[in-house]
BAKEPA-596259 format. One record per residue (C-alpha): residue in three letters; x, y, z. Coordinates in steps of 0.02 Angstrom, whole numbers, plus 50000, padded with zeros to 5 digits. Layout:
<dolums>
ALAXYZ ...
</dolums>
This chain:
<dolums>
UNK483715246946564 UNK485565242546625 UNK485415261946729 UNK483805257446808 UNK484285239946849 UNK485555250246953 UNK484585261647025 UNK483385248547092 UNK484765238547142 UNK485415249947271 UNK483535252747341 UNK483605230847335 UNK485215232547447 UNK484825243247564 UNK482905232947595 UNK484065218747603 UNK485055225447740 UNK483625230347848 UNK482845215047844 UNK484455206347907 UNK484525219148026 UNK482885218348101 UNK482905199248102 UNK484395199548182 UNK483565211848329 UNK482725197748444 UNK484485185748456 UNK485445202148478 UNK484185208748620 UNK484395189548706 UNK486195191348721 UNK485895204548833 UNK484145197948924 UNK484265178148938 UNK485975178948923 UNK486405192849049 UNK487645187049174 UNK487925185649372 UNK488835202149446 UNK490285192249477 UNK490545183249301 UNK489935201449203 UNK491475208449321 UNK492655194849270 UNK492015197449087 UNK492235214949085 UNK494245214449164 UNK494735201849033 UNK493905210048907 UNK492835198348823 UNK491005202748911 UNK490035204548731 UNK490925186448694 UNK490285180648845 UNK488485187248852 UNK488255178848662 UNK488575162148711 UNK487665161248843 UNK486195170348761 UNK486505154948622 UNK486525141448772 UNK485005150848835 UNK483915148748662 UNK484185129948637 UNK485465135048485 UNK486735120448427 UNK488335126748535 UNK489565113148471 UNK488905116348283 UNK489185133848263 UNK490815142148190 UNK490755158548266 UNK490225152148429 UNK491565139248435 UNK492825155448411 UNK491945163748545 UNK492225149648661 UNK493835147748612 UNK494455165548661 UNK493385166048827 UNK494585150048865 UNK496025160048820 UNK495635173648914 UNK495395163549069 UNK496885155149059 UNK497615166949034 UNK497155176549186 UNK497395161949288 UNK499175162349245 UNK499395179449287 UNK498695176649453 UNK499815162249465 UNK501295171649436 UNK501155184849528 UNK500715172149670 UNK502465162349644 UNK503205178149663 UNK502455184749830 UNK502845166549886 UNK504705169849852 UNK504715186749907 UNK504065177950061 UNK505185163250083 UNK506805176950055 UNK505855187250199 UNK505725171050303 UNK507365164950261 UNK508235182750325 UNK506705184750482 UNK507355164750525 UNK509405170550511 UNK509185185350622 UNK508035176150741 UNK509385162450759 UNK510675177950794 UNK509755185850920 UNK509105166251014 UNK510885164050996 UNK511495178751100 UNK510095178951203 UNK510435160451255 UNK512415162151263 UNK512035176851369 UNK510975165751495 UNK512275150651471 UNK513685165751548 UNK512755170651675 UNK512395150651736 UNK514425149251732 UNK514855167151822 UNK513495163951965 UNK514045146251968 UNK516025149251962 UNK515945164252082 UNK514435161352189 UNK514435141652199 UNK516305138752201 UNK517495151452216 UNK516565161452364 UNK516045144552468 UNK517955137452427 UNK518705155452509 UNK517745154852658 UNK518185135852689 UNK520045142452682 UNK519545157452787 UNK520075168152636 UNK518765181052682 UNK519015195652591 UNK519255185452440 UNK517515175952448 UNK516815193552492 UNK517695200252333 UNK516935187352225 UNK515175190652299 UNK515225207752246 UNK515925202452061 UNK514845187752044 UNK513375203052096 UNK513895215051961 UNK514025201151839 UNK512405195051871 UNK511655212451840 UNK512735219051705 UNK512505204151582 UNK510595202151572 UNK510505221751541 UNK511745218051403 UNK510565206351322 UNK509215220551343 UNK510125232751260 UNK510635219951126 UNK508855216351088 UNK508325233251084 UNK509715241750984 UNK509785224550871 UNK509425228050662 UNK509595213550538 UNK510885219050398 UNK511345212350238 UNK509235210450167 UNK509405217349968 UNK509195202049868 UNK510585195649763 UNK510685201349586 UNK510645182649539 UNK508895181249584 UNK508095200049524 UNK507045189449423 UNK505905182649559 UNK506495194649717 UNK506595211949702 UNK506405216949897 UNK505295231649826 UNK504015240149957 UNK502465230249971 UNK501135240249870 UNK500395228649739 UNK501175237549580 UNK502055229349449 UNK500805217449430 UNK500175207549275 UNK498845217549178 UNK497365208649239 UNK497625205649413 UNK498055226249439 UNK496335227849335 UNK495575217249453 UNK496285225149610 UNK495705243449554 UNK494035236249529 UNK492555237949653 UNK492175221749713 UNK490095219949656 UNK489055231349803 UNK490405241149839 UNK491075259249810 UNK492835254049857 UNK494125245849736 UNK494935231749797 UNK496725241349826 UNK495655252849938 UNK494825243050031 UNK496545237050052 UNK497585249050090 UNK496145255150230 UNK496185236350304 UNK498025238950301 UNK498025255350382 UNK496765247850532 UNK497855232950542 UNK499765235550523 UNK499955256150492 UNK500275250450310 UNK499985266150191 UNK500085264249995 UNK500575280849974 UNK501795280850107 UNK503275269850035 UNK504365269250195 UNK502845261250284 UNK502645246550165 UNK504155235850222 UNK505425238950080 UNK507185229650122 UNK507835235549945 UNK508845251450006 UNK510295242450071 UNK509765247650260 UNK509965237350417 UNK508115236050490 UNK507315230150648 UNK506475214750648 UNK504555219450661 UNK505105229150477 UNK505355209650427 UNK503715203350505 UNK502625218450456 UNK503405212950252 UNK502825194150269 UNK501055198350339 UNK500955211250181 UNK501585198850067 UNK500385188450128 UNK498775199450144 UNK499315206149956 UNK499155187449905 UNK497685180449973 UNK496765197949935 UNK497315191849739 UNK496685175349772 UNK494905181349766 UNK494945183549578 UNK494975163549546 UNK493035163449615 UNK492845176449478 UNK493795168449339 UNK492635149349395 UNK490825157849400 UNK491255166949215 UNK491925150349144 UNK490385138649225 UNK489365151049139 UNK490025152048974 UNK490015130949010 UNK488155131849071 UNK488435123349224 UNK489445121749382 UNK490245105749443 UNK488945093649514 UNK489155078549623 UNK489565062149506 UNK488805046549467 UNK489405034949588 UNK489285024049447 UNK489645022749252 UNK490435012649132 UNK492275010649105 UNK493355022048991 UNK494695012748983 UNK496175024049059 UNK497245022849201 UNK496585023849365 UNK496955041049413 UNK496475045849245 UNK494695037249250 UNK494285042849438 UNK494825062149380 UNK493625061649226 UNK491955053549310 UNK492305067349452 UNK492065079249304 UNK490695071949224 UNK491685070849070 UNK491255051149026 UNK490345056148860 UNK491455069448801 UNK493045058048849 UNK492265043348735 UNK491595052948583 UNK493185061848573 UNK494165047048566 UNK493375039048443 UNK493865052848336 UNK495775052948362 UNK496435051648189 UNK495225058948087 UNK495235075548011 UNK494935091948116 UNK492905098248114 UNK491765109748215 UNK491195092848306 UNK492855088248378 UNK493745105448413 UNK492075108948509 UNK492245092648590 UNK494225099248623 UNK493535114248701 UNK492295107348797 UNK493605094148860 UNK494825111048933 UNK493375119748990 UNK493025106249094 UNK494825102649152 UNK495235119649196 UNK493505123049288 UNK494035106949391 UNK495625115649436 UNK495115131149482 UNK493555125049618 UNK494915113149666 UNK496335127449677 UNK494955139349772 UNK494695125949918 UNK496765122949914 UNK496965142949937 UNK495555142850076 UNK496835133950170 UNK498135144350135 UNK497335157350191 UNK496925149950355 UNK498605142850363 UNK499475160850333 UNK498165169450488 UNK498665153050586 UNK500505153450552 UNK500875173550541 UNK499515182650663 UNK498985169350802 UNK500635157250827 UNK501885170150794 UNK500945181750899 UNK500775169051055 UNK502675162151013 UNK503375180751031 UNK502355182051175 UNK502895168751275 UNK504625171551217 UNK504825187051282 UNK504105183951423 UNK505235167651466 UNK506615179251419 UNK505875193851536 UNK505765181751691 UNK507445175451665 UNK508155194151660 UNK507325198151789 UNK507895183851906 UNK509805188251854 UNK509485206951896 UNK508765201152060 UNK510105187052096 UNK511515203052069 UNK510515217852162 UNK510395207252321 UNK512035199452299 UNK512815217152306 UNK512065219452445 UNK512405204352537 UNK514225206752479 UNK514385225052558 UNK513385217952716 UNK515045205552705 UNK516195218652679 UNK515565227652826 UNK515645216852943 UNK513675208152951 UNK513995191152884 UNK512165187052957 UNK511345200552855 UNK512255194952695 UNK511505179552730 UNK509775185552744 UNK509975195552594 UNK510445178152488 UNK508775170852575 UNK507665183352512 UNK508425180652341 UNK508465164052321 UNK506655164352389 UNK505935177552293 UNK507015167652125 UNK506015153852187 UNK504505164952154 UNK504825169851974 UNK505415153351924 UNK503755146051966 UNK503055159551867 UNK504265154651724 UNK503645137351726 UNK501885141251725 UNK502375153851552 UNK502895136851469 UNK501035133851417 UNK500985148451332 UNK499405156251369 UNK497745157151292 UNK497235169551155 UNK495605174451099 UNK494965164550942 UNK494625178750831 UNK494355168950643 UNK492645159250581 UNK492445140850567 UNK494075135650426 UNK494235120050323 UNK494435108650440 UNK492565112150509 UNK492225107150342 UNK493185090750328 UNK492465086050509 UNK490615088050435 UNK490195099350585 UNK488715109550580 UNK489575126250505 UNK488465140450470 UNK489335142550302 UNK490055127650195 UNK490905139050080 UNK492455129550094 UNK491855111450017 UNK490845110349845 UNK490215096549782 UNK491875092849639 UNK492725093549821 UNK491785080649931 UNK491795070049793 UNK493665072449775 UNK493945067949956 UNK492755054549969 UNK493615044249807 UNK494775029949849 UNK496635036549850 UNK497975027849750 UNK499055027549919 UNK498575014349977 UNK497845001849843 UNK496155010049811 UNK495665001849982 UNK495065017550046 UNK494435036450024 UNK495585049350037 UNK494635056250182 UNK494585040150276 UNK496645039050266 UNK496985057350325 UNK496135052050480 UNK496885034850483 UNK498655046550450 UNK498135059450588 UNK497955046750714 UNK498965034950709 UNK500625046950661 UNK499805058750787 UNK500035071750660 UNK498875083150789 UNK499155079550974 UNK497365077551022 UNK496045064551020 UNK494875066550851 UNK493895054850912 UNK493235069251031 UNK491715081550952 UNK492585095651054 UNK494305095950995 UNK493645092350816 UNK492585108950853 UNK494295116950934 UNK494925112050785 UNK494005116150672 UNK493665134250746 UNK492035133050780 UNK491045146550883 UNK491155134551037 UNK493045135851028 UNK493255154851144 UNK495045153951143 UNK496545146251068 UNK498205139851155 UNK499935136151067 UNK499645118751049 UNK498235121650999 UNK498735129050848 UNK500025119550819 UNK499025106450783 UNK497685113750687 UNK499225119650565 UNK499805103050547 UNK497905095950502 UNK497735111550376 UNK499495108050280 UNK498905090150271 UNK497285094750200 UNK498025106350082 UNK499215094450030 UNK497795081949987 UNK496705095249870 UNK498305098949793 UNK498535080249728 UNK497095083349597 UNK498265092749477 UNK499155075149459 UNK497355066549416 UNK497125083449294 UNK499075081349190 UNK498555063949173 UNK496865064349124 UNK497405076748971 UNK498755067848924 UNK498055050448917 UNK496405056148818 UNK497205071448723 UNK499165066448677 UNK500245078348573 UNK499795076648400 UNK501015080548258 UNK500615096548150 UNK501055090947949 UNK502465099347908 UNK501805109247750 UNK500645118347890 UNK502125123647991 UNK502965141347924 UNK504415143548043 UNK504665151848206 UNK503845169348251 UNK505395181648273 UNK503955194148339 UNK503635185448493 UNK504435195148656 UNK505705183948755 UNK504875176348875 UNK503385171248768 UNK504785162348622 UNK505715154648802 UNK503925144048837 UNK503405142048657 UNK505265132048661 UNK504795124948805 UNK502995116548748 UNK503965112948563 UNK502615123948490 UNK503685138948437 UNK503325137148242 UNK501705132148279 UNK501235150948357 UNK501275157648155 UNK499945145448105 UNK498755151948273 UNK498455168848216 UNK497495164148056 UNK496915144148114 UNK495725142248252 UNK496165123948270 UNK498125128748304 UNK497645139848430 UNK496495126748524 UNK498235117548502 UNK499375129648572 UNK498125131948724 UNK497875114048747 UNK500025112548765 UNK499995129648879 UNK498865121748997 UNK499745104048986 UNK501245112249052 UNK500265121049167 UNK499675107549243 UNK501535099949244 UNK502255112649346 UNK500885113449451 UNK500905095049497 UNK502655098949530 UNK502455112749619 UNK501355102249728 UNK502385087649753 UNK503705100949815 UNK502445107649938 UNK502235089150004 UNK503885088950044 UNK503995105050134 UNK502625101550231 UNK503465085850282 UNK504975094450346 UNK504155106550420 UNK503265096550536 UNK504645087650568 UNK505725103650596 UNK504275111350703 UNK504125094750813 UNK505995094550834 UNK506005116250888 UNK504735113050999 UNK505515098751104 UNK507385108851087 UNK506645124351149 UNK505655116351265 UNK507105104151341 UNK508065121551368 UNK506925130651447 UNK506565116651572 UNK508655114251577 UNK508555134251634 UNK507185132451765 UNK507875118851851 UNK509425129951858 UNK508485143351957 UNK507615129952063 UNK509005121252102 UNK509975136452134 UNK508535143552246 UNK508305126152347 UNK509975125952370 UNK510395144552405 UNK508985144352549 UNK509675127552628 UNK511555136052607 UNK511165151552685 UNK510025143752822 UNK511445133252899 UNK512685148752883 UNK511705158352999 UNK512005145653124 UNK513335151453260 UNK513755132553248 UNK515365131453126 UNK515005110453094 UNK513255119752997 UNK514165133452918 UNK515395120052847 UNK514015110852776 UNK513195127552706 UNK514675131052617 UNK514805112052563 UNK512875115352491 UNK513525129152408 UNK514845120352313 UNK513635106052253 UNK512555120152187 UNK514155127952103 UNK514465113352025 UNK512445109651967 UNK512445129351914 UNK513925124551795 UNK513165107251742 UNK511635112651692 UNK512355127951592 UNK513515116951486 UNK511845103951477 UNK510745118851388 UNK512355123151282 UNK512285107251206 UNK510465107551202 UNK510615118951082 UNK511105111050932 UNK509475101650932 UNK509225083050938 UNK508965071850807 UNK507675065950666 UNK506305057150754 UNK505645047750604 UNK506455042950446 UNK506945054350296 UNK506275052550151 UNK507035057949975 UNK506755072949885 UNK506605083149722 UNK508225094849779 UNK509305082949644 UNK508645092349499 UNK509425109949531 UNK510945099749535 UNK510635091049380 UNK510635077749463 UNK509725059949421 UNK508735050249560 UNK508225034849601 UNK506585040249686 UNK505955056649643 UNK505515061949482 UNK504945079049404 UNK503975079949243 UNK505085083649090 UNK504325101049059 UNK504935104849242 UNK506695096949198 UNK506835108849042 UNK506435122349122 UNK507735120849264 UNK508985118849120 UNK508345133348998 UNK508955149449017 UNK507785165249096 UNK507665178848951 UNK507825189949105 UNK509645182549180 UNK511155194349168 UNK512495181549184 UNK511655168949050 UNK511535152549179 UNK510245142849169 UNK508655142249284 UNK509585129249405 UNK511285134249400 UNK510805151949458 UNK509925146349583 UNK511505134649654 UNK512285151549619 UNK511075158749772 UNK511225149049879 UNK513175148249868 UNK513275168449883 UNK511765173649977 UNK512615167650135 UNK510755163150203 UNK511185143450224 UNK512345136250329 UNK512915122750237 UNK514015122650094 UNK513125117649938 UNK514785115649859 UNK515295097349946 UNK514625080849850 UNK514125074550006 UNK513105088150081 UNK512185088149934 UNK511815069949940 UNK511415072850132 UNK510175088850086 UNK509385078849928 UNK509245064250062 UNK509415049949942 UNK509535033850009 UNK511165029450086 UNK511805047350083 UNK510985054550258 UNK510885045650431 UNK510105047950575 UNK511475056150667 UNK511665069450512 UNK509695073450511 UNK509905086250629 UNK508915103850645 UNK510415115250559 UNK510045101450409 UNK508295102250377 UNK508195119150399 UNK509365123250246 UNK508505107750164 UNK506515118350176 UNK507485133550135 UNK507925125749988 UNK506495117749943 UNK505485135549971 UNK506555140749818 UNK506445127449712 UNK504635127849703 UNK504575147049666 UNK505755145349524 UNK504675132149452 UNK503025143649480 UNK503995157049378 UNK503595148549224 UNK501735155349237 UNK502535170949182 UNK503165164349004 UNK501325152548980 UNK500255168849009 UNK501675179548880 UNK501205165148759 UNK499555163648761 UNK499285183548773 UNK499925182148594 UNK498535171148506 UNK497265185748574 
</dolums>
C-alpha cells in the first residue's frame, strides 16, 4: 500500500508540475508580447543586464496585476532601480573626469597662450619704442644738429630693427611647444593625461559605447572614431594621434586644442546613454513625466520641496507615504519607497538631459565656432601688424641707403610710400577688429526652445521642463517664473548685447535656419544666454535633495539588525559606505530587501548632494567667466585700438614729415623734422600705454563670495556646501599615495603644479581668491585674479564629481 502510494506519488508530482507549468505559459508569453519594450529601453535593459527583469514588470503593469502588492515584483523593481543608478553614476564619473582632464588641458592651453600673447605683444611694444627712439627722435634730433651720417645711421638701424623683430616673433610662433603638460602625481586620481581613446571606462558606459546605437550596424566607438577621423584626423588605433600629453614631451599647441575637442566629443558622445537609462526607467514606471496640475492641495513642506513634488506628480505618493512614517516596514510602503526614487531620479535625469543639451551646444559654441573665429582674427591682427613692421624696415633701408648715397629726396619718397601704404594695412587692421562672419553650421539649440520659436524639432524642452521653467523661482520671493526673471536678468544686466525684444536676434540667437552666418559677438552672446540657461535647469537638483530629505529623512536601523562592517567591500565602495554612515548597514542588504531600498535611498541622497554642489560651483564659474570674458574682450580690444592708432598716427605723421622735407625751403624741413619728433614721442607713448594695457583693468561689477573656503577648511559666512560634500573634502581617496585628504591634495596642486600665478600659500590671497566680504577690493579684482580664482573653481567641482566613483562601487555591491 505504502510502495504504491509512492509510486503514484511521483506520477501526482510530475501532473502537478505540468499544470503549474502550463498555467504559468500565458503570463510568461506576456512578458515578452504586452510587455515587450521600445528599442531604446530593450538596449538599455540588455547593457545593464536586467532585460528579463524589465520585460516582467512591465508585462505585470500591462495585465492590470497589483504592482505595489507583489513580493517578487517589488524585488524586480528594486534591482532595475539599482541598476539605473547605478549606471547613472558611472556615466557621471566618467563625465567628472573628462571635465578635469579638460580643465588641466585648458588650464595648460590658457598658460601657454598667455606665453606666446605675451611675447607676441612685448615683441610689438619693442618695435613701437625702436621705430619711435630711432625713427621719431634720434634721426629727426641728428639732422636738426646737422649730424648727418648719424641720423642716416639710425635710419638704417631703426630699418633692420623693424624687420628683424617681427620675423622673430614668426619664428617664435612657429618653432613655439608648450612644456611641462604630465599631470602631477598628486592628482593621478582624476588626471592621467592618457591619449584620448575612451578606454578605462566604467563597465557600463564601455558596454554602451561598443553597442550599435538601434538601426545601425556601427557601435558607438565606431561611429566615433570615423566622425573623428572626418573631423580632427583622430584614429583609435593610432595612439600618437589621440592627443596624449602623458610622455613628458613638449607639444605644439593645436596637440592641446585637438585634446579638449576629444575630451569633449568623448563626453557628449557618453551623454547619449542618459536618454537610454530615462525611456527604460519610464517604462518599468509606466509613464513618462507629464505636464502638472496647476493646481492641488497642500503637502505641507517647504516651498522648494512642495513646487519639486507637484512638478513630479508625486502629491499622492508624498502623502500616503507619510502617513506611514513610524510604522513597521511592508510591501505597501517599500513600494511606495520605490515608487517615490523612481520618480525622483526620472526627474533628474529628463532634467540632466536638457542641462547636457546645453552643454553640448555650449562645448560646439565655445571650442569649434569662437575659438575658431578668435584664432582667426588673431592671427590675422597679428599678420597685419607683422606685415606693417616688415614694410616700415624694407622701405626704411631703402630710404636710409638713398640717404647714404647722397638722394635725401628719394629717401623721402621712400618714407611716403611707407607710411602710405602702413596707412593701407592699418585700415585693413581696423576693419579685422569685427572679426568676420562664419557660416552657421549647427541646428536650432536651447535657446530656440526657451524663445518659443517655431523649431522644427522641440527635442530640447519636455513637458517636466516647461513646467520647471515656468514655476515661480525662490530668487526673488515667488513673484515670478523662472523664465520670466532670466529675461528680466538678460536685459537689464545685458547679459547678451542685443535687443531680445527683437524676433531676429532671438532667431540669431537661437540658431534658427534664418540665422546664415554667425559673427564673434554673436556668439559671445549666445554663450552667455546658454550658461545662464544651463545654470537655471541645473537648480532642480536643489528642489530634488530637498524634496527627499524632507519626505524621506534618515531613519535609524535597530541595533540588533546591524552585524558590523563588511571587510569584503573594495576601497572605494567602504570610503562612500563611510561617507553615507551606512557601512554596517551593507551586511544586512544582501539578505533584506528593505536595507537595500535603504542603502539606495542614502546613495542617491548623496548623489543629489554633490550634485547640487556641483551645481552651485558651476554658478559660480559661470559668473566669473563672464565677468573674465567681458573684461578680455575690452583689454584686448583697448590694445589693439592702442596699436592702430600707433600705425595711424605714425602714418599721418610720417606723410606730413616727409612732405615738408622735400621742400628745398629749410623753415619746412625744420618743421618736418619737428613732426617727426612729436611722432617719436606719440610712437613711445602709445607703446608704454598698450604695456600697461596689458595687465587688464578692473572688476566691472561687484564680487561675490564663493565656495573656494572649503578646500581650505575654511568656515564662511556666506557660502555653504552640504555636509556630505564637507566630508568628502576631508576623507581620504583610497587611491592617494601620500595619504592627504581630498582637500589638502588638492591645495597640494595647486601649490606645485606651477599653473596659477598666485601663491595659495598667503592668508590673504586666499581670502582675496575665496572673495569673502572685506577680504577683496575693487582694485585687487583684476584679470590675473579671477583667472586663478575659475581655475580653481574648475577643480573643485571635479574633485567633488569624483565621488560618483565610490556611490556606483557601493551600490554595484547590493547587485
Amino acid at each position: 500500500m505504502i510502495s504504491a502510494f509512492r509510486r503514484y506519488s511521483k506520477f501526482l508530482s510530475v501532473f502537478l508540475c505540468l499544470a503549474i507549468a502550463f498555467a504559468s505559459y500565458p503570463q510568461a508569453s506576456l512578458s515578452y508580447s504586452a510587455g515587450s519594450l521600445s528599442a531604446d529601453a530593450a538596449q538599455a535593459a540588455d547593457i545593464l543586464d536586467v532585460r528579463r527583469e524589465a520585460e516582467q514588470i512591465v508585462a505585470w503593469r500591462a495585465s492590470g496585476g497589483p504592482v505595489d502588492q507583489d513580493g517578487q515584483l517589488l524585488r524586480q523593481r528594486s534591482l532595475v532601480l539599482r541598476k539605473i543608478l547605478l549606471a547613472v553614476l558611472q556615466v557621471q564619473s566618467v563625465e567628472s573626469r573628462l571635465e578635469m582632464e579638460t580643465a588641466y588641458a585648458y588650464d595648460l592651453l590658457r598658460k601657454d597662450e598667455r606665453k606666446v600673447n605675451s611675447v607676441n605683444q612685448m615683441l610689438n611694444i619693442a618695435n613701437f619704442a625702436q621705430l619711435g627712439t630711432l625713427y621719431g627722435l634720434f634721426e629727426p634730433y641728428s639732422r636738426i644738429s646737422e649730424k648727418f651720417l648719424q641720423g642716416k645711421i639710425a635710419t638704417c638701424t631703426g630699418a633692420g630693427l623693424a624687420v628683424a623683430i617681427p620675423t622673430l616673433g614668426i619664428l617664435y610662433s612657429k618653432l613655439h611647444k608648450a612644456s611641462g603638460l604630465r599631470p602631477p602625481d598628486s592628482l593621478r586620481e582624476v588626471v592621467d593625461g592618457k591619449p584620448v581613446d575612451g578606454s578605462d571606462l566604467p563597465p557600463l558606459v564601455m558596454r554602451y559605447l561598443d553597442t550599435p546605437a538601434p538601426g545601425t550596424r556601427l557601435t558607438r566607438r565606431e561611429a566615433m572614431n570615423a566622425l573623428w577621423q572626418k573631423r580632427y584626423g583622430a584614429n583609435l588605433a593610432k595612439k600618437e594621434t589621440l592627443a596624449g600629453i602623458d610622455d613628458g614631451k613638449a607639444k605644439k599647441n593645436f596637440v592641446l586644442n585637438s585634446r579638449i575637442v576629444l575630451l569633449w566629443s568623448l563626453y557628449t558622445h557618453i551623454q547619449g546613454f542618459d536618454r537610454q537609462l530615462l525611456s527604460l526607467l519610464n517604462e518599468v514606471r509606466g509613464s513618462a513625466m507629464v505636464a502638472p496640475a496647476a493646481t492641488g492641495p497642500s503637502l505641507g513642506l517647504k516651498r522648494d520641496a512642495e513646487s519639486t513634488a507637484r512638478l513630479l506628480s508625486l502629491g499622492e505618493t508624498i502623502s500616503e507615504l507619510r502617513s506611514m512614517q513610524g510604522t513597521p516596514g511592508s510591501e505597501r510602503k517599500t513600494a511606495l519607497q520605490l515608487r517615490f526614487l523612481e520618480n525622483l531620479l526620472a526627474g533628474y535625469l529628463e532634467m540632466r538631459i536638457a542641462a547636457d543639451k546645453c552643454q553640448e551646444e555650449l562645448n560646439y559654441q565655445i571650442d569649434v565656432v569662437l575659438a575658431k573665429m578668435n584664432a582667426r582674427r588673431g592671427k590675422f591682427l597679428q599678420k597685419t601688424y607683422e606685415a606693417n613692421f616688415i614694410q616700415i624696415g624694407t622701405l626704411g633701408a631703402l630710404a636710409g641707403y638713398s640717404y647714404l648715397k647722397g638722394y635725401t629726396k628719394a629717401g623721402n619718397i621712400f618714407f611716403t610710400i611707407s607710411n602710405s601704404i602702413g596707412l593701407g594695412i592699418t585700415t585693413i587692421s581696423t576693419a579685422a577688429l569685427h572679426g568676420g562672419w562664419r557660416k552657421n553650421e549647427s541646428p536650432p539649440n536651447s535657446l530656440a526652445d526657451f524663445f518659443d520659436l517655431n523649431t522644427p524639432e522641440k527635442y530640447g524642452f519636455t513637458p517636466l521642463v516647461w513646467a520647471y521653467l515656468n514655476s515661480p523661482t525662490p530668487q526673488v520671493n515667488y513673484a515670478m517664473t523662472r523664465r520670466e526673471l532670466l529675461m528680466k536678468i538678460w536685459q537689464e544686466q545685458k547679459v547678451a548685447r542685443m535687443d531680445l525684444k527683437n524676433k531676429r536676434n532671438l532667431e540669431k540667437l537661437g540658431s534658427m535656419p534664418s540665422c546664415r552666418s554667425d559673427t564673434i559677438g554673436l556668439v559671445q552672446n549666445r554663450i552667455a544666454l546658454l550658461s545662464s540657461l544651463q545654470q537655471e535647469l541645473g537648480h532642480f537638483d536643489d528642489g530634488l535633495r530637498d524634496l527627499l530629505r524632507e519626505v524621506w529623512p534618515d531613519e535609524r536601523i535597530a541595533e540588533d539588525t546591524i552585524s558590523g562592517a563588511d571587510p569584503s567591500l573594495n576601497p572605494s565602495a567602504a570610503g562612500a559606505a563611510e561617507l553615507l554612515g551606512v557601512e554596517r548597514l551593507v551586511v544586512d542588504a544582501r539578505d533584506d530587501e528593505r536595507a537595500k531600498v535603504l542603502v539606495t535611498k542614502r546613495v542617491l541622497q548623496g548623489f543629489f548632494d554633490m550634485s547640487a554642489d556641483a551645481d552651485l560651483l558651476n554658478f559660480q564659474i559661470i559668473r566669473e567667466s563672464q565677468v573674465l570674458d567681458r573684461m578680455t574682450r575690452h583689454r584686448d580690444a583697448l590694445i589693439q585700438m592702442t596699436n592702430i592708432a600707433n600705425f595711424y598716427q605714425t602714418g599721418i605723421l610720417g606723410i606730413i614729415s616727409d612732405s615738408l622735407g622735400l621742400s628745398s625751403d629749410s623753415k619746412y624741413v625744420l618743421y618736418g623734422n619737428r613732426v617727426n619728433i612729436v611722432s617719436g614721442y606719440l610712437i613711445c607713448s602709445l607703446a608704454l600705454a598698450a604695456l600697461l594695457e596689458k595687465r587688464g583693468g578692473w572688476r566691472p561689477n561687484k564680487v561675490e563670495p564663493n565656495a573656494l573656503k572649503a578646500a581650505f577648511s575654511r568656515q564662511s559666512e556666506y557660502v555653504d556646501l552640504s555636509p556630505s560634500t564637507a566630508r568628502y573634502l576631508h576623507a581620504v581617496s583610497p587611491l592617494s599615495k601620500n595619504n592627504l585628504p581630498r582637500r589638502e591634495e588638492l591645495v597640494r596642486y595647486w601649490k606645485q603644479s606651477k599653473l596659477l600665478s598666485v601663491n595659495v600659500g598667503r592668508e590673504a590671497m586666499v581670502n582675496k581668491l575665496c572673495a569673502e566680504r572685506g577680504a577683496s577690493n575693487w582694485w585687487t579684482e583684476n584679470m590675473t585674479l579671477i583667472k586663478n580664482r575659475l581655475e580653481m573653481l574648475y577643480d573643485l567641482r571635479a574633485v567633488i564629481r569624483t565621488s560618483n566613483t565610490g556611490f556606483a562601487s557601493l551600490l554595484e555591491t547590493l547587485n
